[in-house]
PAZASE-225273 format. One record per atom (N, C-alpha, C): chain; residue number from 1; atom name; x negated, y negated, z negated. Coordinates in pm, 1 decimal, padded with zeros to 6 digits. Layout:
// residues N
> c | k | a | c1 | c2 | c3
> A | NUM | CA | X | Y | Z
...
***
This chain:
// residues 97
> c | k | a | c1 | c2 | c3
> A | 1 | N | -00397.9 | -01180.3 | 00335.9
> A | 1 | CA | -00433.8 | -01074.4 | 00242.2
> A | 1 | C | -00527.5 | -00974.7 | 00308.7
> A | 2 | N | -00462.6 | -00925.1 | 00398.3
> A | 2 | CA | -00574.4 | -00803.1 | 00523.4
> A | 2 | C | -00737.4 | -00894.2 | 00507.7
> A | 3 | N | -00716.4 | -01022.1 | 00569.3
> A | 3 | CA | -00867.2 | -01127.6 | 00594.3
> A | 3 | C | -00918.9 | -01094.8 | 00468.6
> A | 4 | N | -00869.1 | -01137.0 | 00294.7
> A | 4 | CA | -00944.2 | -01106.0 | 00208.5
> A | 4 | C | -01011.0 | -00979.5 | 00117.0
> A | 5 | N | -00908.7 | -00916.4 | 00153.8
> A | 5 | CA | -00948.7 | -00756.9 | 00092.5
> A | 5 | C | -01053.2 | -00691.5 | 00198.2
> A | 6 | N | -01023.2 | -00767.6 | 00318.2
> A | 6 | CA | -01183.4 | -00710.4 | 00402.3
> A | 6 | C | -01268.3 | -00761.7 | 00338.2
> A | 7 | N | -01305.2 | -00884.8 | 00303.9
> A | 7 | CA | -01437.4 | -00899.9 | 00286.6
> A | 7 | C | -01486.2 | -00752.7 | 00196.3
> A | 8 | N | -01645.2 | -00804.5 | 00247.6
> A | 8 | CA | -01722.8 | -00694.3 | 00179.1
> A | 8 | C | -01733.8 | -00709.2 | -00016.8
> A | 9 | N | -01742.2 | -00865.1 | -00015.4
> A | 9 | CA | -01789.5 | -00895.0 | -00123.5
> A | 9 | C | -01650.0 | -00899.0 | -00215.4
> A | 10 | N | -01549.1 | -00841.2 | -00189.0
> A | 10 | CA | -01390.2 | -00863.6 | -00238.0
> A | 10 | C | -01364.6 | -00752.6 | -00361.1
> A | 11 | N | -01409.3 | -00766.9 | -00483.8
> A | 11 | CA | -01412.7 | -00656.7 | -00584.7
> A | 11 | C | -01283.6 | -00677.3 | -00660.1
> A | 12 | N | -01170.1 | -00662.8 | -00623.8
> A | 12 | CA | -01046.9 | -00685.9 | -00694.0
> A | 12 | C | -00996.9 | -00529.3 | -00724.0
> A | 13 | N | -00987.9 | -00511.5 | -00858.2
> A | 13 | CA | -00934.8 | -00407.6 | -00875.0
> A | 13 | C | -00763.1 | -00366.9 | -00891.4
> A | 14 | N | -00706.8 | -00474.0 | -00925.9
> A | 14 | CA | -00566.2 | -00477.3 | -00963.3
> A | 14 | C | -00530.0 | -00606.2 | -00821.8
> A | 15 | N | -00394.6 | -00589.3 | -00810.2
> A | 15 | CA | -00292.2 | -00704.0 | -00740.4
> A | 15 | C | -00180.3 | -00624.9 | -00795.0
> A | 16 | N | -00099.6 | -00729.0 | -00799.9
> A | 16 | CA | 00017.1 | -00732.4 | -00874.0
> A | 16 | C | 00074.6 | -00835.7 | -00752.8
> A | 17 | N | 00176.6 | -00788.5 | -00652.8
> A | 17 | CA | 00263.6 | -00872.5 | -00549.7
> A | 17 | C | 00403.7 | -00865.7 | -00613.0
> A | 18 | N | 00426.7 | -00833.4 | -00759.7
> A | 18 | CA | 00604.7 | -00837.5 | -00745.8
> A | 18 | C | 00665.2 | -00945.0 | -00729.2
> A | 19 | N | 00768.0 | -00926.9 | -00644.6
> A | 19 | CA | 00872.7 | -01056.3 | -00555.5
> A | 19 | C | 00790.8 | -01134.2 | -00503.0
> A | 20 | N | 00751.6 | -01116.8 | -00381.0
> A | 20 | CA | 00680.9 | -01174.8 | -00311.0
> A | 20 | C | 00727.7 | -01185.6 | -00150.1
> A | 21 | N | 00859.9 | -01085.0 | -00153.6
> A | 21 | CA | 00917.8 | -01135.3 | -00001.3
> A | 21 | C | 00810.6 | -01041.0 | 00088.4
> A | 22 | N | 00742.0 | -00937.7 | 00079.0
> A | 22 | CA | 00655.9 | -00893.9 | 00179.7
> A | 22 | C | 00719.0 | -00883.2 | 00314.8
> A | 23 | N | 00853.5 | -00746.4 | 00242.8
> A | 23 | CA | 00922.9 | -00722.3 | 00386.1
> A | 23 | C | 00825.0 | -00610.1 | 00437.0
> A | 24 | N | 00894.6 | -00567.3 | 00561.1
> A | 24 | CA | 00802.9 | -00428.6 | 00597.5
> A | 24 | C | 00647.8 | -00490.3 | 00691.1
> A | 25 | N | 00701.3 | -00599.3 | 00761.4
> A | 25 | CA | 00537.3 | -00692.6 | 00806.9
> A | 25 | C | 00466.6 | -00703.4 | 00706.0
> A | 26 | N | 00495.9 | -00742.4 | 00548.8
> A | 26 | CA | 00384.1 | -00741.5 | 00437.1
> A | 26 | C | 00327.6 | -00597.0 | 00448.4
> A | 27 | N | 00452.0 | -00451.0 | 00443.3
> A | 27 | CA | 00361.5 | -00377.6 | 00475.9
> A | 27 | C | 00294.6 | -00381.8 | 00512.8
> A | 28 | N | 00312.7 | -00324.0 | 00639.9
> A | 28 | CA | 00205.4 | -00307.3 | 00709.6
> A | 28 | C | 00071.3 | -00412.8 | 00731.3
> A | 29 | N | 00077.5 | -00505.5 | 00685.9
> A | 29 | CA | -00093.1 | -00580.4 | 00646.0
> A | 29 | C | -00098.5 | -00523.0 | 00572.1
> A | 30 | N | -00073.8 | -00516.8 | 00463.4
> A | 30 | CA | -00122.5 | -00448.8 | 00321.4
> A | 30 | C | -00177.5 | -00245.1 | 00375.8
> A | 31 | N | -00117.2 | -00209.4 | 00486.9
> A | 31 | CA | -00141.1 | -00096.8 | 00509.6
> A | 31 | C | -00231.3 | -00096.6 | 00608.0
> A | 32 | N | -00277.9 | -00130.8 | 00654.4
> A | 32 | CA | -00376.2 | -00255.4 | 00713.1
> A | 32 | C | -00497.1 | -00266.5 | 00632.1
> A | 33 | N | -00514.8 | -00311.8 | 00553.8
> A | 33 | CA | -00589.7 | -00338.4 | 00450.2
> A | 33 | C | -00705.0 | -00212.8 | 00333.6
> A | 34 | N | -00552.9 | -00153.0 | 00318.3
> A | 34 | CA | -00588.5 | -00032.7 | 00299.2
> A | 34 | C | -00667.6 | 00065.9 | 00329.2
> A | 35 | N | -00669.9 | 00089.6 | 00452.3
> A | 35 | CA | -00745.6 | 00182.6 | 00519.5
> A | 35 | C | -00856.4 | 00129.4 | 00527.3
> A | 36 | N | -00946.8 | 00025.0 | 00490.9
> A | 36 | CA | -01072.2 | -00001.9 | 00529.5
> A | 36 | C | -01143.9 | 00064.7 | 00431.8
> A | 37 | N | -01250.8 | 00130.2 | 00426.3
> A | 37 | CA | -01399.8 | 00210.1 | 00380.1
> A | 37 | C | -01379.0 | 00141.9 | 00245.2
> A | 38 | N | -01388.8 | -00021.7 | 00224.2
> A | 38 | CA | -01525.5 | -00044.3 | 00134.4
> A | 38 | C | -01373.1 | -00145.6 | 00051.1
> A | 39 | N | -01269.5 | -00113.1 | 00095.7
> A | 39 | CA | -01159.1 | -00210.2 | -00033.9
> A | 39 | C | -01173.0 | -00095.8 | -00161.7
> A | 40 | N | -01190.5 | -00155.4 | -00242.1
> A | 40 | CA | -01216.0 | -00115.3 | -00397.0
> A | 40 | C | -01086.4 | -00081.3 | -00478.2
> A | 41 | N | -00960.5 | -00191.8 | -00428.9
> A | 41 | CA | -00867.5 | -00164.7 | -00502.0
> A | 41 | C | -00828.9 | -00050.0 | -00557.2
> A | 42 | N | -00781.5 | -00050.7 | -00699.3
> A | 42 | CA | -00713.6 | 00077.6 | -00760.3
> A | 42 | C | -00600.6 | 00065.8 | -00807.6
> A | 43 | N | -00502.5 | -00041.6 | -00859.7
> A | 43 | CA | -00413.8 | -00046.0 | -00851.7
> A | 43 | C | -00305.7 | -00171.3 | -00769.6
> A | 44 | N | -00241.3 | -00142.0 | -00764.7
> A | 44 | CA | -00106.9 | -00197.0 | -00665.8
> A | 44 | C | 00004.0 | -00195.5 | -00699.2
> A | 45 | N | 00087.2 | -00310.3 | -00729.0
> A | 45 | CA | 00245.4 | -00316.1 | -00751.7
> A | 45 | C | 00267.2 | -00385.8 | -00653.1
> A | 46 | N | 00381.3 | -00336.2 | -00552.9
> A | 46 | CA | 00467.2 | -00418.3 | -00501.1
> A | 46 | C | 00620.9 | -00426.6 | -00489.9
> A | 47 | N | 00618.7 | -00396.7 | -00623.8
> A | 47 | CA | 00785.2 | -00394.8 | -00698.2
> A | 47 | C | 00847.6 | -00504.1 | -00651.0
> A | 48 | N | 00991.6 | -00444.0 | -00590.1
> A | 48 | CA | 01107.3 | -00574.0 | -00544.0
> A | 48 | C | 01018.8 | -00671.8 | -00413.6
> A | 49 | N | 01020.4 | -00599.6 | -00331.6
> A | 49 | CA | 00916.2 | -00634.5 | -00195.7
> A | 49 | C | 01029.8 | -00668.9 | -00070.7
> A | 50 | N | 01123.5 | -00540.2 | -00081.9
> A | 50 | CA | 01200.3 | -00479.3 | 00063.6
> A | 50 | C | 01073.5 | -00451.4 | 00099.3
> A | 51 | N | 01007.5 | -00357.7 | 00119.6
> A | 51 | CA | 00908.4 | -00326.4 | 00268.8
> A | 51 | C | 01021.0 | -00241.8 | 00296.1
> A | 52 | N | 01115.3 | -00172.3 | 00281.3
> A | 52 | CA | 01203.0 | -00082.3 | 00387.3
> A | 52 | C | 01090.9 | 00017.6 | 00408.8
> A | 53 | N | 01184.5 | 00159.2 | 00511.9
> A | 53 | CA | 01098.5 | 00263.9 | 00578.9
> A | 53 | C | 01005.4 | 00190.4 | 00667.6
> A | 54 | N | 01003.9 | 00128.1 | 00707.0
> A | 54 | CA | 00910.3 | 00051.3 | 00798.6
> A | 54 | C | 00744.0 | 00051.5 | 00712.4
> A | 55 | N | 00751.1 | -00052.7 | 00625.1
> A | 55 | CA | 00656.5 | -00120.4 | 00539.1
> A | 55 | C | 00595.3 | 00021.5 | 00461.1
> A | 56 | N | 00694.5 | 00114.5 | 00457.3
> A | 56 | CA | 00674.0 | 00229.1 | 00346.5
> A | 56 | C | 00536.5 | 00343.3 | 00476.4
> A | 57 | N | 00617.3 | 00339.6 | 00566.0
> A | 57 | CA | 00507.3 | 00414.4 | 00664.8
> A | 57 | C | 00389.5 | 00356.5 | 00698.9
> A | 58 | N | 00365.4 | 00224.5 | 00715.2
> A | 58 | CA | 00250.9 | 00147.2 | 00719.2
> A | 58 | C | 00160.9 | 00196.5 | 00608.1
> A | 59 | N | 00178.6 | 00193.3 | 00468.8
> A | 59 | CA | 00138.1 | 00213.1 | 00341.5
> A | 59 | C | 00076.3 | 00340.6 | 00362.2
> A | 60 | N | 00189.9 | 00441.7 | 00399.8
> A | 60 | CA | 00162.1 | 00565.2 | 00396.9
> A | 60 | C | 00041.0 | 00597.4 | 00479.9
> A | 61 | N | 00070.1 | 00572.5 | 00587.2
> A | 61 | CA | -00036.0 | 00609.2 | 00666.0
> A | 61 | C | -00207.7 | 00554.6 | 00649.4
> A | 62 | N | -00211.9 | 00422.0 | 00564.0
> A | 62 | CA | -00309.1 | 00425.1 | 00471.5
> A | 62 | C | -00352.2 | 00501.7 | 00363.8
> A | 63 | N | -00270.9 | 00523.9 | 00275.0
> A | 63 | CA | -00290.8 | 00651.4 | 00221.3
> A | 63 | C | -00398.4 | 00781.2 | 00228.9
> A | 64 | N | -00303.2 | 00769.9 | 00348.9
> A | 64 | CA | -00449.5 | 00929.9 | 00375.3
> A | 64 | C | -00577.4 | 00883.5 | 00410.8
> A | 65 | N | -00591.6 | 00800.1 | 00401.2
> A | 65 | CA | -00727.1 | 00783.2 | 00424.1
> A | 65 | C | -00793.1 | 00706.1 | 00275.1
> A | 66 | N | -00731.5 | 00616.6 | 00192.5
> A | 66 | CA | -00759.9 | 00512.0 | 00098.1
> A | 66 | C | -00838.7 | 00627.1 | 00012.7
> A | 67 | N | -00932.7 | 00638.1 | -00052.9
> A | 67 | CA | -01000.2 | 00664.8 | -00158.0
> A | 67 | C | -00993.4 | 00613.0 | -00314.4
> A | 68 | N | -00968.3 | 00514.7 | -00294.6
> A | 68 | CA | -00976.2 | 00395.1 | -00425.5
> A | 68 | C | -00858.9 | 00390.1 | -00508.7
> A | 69 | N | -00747.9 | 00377.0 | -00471.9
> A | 69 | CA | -00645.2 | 00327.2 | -00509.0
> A | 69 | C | -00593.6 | 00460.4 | -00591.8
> A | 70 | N | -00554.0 | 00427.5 | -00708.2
> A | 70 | CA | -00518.8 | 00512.8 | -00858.5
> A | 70 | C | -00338.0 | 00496.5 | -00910.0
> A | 71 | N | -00294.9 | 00425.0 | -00878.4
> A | 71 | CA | -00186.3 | 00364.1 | -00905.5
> A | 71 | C | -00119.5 | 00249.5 | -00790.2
> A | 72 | N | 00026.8 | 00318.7 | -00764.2
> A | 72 | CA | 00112.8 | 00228.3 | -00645.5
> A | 72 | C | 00240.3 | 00199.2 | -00691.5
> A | 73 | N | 00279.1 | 00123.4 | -00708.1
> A | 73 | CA | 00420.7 | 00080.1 | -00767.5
> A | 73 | C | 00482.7 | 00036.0 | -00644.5
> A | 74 | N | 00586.9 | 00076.6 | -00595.0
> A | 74 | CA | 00687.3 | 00061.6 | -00474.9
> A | 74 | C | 00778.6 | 00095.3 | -00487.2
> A | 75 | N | 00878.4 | 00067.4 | -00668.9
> A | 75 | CA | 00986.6 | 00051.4 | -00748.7
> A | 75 | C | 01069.7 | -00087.8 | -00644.0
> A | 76 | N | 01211.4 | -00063.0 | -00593.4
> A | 76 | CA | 01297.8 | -00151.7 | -00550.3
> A | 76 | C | 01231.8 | -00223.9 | -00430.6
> A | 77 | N | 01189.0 | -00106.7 | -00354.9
> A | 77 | CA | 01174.1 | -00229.3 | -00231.3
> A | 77 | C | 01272.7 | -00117.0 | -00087.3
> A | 78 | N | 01379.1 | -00027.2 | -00133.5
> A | 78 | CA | 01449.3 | 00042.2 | -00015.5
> A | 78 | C | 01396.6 | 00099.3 | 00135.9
> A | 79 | N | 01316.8 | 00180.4 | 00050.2
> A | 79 | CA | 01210.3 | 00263.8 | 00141.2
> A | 79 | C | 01285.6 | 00333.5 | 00174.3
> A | 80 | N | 01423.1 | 00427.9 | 00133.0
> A | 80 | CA | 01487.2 | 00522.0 | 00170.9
> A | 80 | C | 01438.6 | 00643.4 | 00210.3
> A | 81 | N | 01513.9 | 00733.2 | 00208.8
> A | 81 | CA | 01481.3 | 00878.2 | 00226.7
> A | 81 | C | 01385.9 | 00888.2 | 00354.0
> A | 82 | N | 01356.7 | 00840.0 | 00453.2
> A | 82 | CA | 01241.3 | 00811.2 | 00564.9
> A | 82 | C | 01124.8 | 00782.8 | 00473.0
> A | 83 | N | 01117.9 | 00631.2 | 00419.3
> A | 83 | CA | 01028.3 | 00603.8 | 00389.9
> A | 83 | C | 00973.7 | 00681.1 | 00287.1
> A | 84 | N | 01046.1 | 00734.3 | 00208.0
> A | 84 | CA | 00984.1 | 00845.4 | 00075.7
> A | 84 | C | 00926.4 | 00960.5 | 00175.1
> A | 85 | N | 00987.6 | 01016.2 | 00213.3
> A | 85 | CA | 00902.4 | 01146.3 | 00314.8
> A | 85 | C | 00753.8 | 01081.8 | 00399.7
> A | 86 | N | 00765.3 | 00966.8 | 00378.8
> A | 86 | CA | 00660.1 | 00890.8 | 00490.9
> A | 86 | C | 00530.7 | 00925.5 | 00374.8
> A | 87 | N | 00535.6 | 00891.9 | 00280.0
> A | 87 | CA | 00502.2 | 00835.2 | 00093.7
> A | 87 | C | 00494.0 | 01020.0 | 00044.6
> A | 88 | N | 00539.5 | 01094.8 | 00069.1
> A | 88 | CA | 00522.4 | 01246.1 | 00007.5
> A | 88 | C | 00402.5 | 01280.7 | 00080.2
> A | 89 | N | 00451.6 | 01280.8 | 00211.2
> A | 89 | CA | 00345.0 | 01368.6 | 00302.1
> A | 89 | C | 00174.0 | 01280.2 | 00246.8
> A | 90 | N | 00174.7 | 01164.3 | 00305.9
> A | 90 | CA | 00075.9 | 01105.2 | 00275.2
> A | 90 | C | -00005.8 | 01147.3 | 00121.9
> A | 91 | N | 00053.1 | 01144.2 | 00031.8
> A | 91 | CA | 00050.5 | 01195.2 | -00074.0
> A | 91 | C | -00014.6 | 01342.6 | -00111.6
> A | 92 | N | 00022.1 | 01386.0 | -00020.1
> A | 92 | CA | -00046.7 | 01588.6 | 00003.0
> A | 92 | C | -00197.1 | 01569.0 | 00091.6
> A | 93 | N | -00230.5 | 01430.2 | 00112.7
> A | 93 | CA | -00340.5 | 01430.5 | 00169.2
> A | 93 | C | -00396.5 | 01310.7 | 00065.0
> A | 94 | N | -00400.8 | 01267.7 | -00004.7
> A | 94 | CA | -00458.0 | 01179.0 | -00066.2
> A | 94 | C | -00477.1 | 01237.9 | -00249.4
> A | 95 | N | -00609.1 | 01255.9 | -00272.6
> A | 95 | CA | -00626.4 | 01289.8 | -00380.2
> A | 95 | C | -00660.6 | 01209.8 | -00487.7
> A | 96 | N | -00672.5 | 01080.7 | -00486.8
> A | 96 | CA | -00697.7 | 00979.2 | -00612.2
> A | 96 | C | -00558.1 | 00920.7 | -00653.5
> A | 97 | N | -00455.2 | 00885.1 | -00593.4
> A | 97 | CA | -00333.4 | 00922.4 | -00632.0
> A | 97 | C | -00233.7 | 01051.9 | -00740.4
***
């Protein structure tokens, strides 16, 4: 996923990952991913994932930097009170959200 959302030529505006087993390693590729300049994405579900606080801080810390992205669904994946504070803060720095 990281390999394809780099490409330059990768104009996907939506992914939809629900139940897909990410786990907090899917995070973090996907947070990974994120942070690059020129990914376009704007929306994102990864409902019923588990990324855990783990996967949730990966995300986050993309965040502050992502521009693009309009919509994040991270309904049932037990981010827990860590991972939500990971997901707030990020949030006070990210304005297309």
């Amino acid at each position: 996923l990281d390999l394809f959302l780099a490409r330059e030529q990768c104009n996907i505006a939506a992914l939809d990952l629900w139940s897909n087993e990410i786990f907090a390693e899917g995070g973090e590729v996907i947070g990974n991913a994120l942070k690059k300049k020129h990914v376009s994405l704007q929306e994102l579900s990864l409902s019923v994932n588990m990324i855990g606080p783990g996967g949730a801080e990966s995300i986050a810390a993309a965040l502050k930097r992502n521009t693009s992205l309009q919509q994040l669904n991270l309904n049932t994946n037990r981010i827990g009170p860590e991972g939500a504070k990971h997901i707030a803060e990020a949030l006070k720095e990210n304005s297309t959200l």
